[in-house]
N, C-alpha and C positions, 0 to 999 in steps of 0.2 A: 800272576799270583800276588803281587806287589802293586801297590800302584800311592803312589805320591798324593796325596791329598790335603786341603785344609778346614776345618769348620766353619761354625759360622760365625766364629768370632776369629777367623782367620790364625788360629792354634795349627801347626804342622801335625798331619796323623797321616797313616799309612794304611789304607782298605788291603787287607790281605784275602784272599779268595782260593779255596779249597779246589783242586784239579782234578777232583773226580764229581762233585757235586754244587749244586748254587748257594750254599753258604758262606757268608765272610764275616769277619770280624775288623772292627777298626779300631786300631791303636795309637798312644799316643806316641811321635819319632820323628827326631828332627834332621829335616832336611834342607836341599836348598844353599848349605853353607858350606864351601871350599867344595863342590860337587857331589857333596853327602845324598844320597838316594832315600838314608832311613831305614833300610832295610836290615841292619844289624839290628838294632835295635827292637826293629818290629819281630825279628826271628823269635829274640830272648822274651819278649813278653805275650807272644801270643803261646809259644810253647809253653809257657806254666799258666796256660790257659787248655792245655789240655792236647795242643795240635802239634803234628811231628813234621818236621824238615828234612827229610831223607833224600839224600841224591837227588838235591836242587827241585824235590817235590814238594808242595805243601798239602796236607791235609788235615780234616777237621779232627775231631777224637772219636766222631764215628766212622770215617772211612777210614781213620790209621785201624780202630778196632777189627773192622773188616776185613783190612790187609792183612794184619796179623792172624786172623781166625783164617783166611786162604789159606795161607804159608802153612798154618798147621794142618790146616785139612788136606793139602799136598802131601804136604809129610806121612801123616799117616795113612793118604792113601799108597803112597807108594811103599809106606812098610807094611800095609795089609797083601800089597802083589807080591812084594818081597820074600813073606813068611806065606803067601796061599790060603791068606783067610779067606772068607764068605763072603760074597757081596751083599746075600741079602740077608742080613744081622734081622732080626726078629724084634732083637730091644737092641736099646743106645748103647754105649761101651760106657765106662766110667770117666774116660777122658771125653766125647759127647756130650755128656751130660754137662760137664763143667765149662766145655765149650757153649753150649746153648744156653746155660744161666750167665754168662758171662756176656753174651750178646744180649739175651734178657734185658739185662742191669743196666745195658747202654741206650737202647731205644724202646724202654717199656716203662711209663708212668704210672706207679703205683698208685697212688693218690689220685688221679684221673681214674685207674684203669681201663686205660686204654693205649697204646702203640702212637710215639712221636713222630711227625711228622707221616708219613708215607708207608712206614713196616705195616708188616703184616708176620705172620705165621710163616706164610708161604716166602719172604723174601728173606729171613731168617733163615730158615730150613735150605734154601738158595745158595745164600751165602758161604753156612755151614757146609752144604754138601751134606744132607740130614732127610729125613721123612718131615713134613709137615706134623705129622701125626704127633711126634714127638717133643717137637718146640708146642705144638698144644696143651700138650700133658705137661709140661716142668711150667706153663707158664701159667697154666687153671692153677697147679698146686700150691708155686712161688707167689704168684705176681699178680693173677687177677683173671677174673673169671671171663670178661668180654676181651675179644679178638679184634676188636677196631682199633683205628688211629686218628690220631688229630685230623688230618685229612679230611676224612669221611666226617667225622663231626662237625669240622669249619665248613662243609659245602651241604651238609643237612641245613645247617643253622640260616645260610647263603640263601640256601632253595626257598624254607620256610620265608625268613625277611622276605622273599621277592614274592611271594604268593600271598602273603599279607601285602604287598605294595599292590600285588596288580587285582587284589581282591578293591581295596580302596579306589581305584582307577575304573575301574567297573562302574562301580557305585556312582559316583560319578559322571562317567559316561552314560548307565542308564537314567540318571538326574536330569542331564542336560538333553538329551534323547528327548524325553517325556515335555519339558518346555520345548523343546522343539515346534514337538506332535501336536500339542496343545495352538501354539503359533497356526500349524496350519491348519488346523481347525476353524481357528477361529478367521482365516483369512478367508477360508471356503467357506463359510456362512457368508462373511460380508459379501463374497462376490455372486452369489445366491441369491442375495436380498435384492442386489444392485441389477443382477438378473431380471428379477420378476418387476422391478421398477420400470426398469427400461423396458417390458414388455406392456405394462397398464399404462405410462403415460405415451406411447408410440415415438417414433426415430426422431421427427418432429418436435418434441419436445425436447426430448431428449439434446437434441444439434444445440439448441437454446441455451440449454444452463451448459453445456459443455464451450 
């Protein structure tokens, strides 16, 4: 979760890396001296950077979000067994709702409109313990009408670039194709010519200038 590091201008930082997912963050913390690790230090600044230290855990501010939204989805799952409510709620409860705009607010770019990173609808509703259907509706009304993520648009954009590359490569190779074909063209004529030569002045001749 921690790891000792220096830059390029040999400044002590600490790569701190999240235990549930591949995000890190690097801080500045100084190490190295009297067998300081850095790690206090990186604790206190990466958390007012959003990411929680819990029982020797680290994680980012979206997976501590998610943790906390389990814990609650626990919770009330087991007080809906508790009190004999309904498993299949028809609509969201009022605590639901505030838990799905609350996940919302964490991995949903307004301004894009569109899902950070990897979310979807479907991993929201996952998380929550929710209907999809649901994280749709609060998130068309709140947050934005398309249901994609960064993801899906960086490997659109991927795909595109690469199909304009190998559109260009084509081009190209049918260019160099065509000189080719031309090349053997024109080498089959000359041995054609050189053909009918060597038939009108006979072998004889031919032995001669050879």
């Amino acid at each position: 979760m921690f790891e000792a590091i220096r830059d390029g201008r040999g400044q002590p930082r600490v790569k701190c890396s999240c235990i549930s997912c591949d995000r890190t963050e690097v801080v500045g913390a100084v190490h190295g001296k009297r067998g300081r690790d850095g790690r206090g230090q990186a604790v206190q600044k990466i958390q007012k950077l959003g990411w929680s230290y819990i029982g020797g855990r680290l994680r980012s501010p979206l997976c501590e979000s998610r943790r906390k939204v389990s814990d609650m989805a626990q919770k009330l799952e087991k007080k809906k067994v508790a009190t004999g409510a309904s498993e299949d709620l028809r609509q969201p409860t009022r605590a639901q709702k505030r838990e799905i705009v609350d996940m919302l607010e964490e991995v949903y770019n307004v301004e894009a409109e569109c899902y950070n990173r990897g979310d979807t609808d479907d991993t929201v509703a996952e998380v929550l313990g929710v209907m999809p259907g649901w994280v749709a509706e609060l998130r068309e009304e709140f947050f934005g009408s398309a249901g994609g993520n960064q993801d899906l648009a960086d490997l659109i954009t991927d795909v595109k670039a690469f199909l304009a590359s190998s559109q260009d490569t084509l081009k190209r190779i049918e260019a160099a194709r065509d000189v080719a074909r031309g090349a053997v063209e024109e080498a089959q004529g000359h041995l054609d010519r050189l053909t009918k030569i060597e038939k009108a002045v006979g072998p004889r001749v031919m032995a001669r200038v050879k």
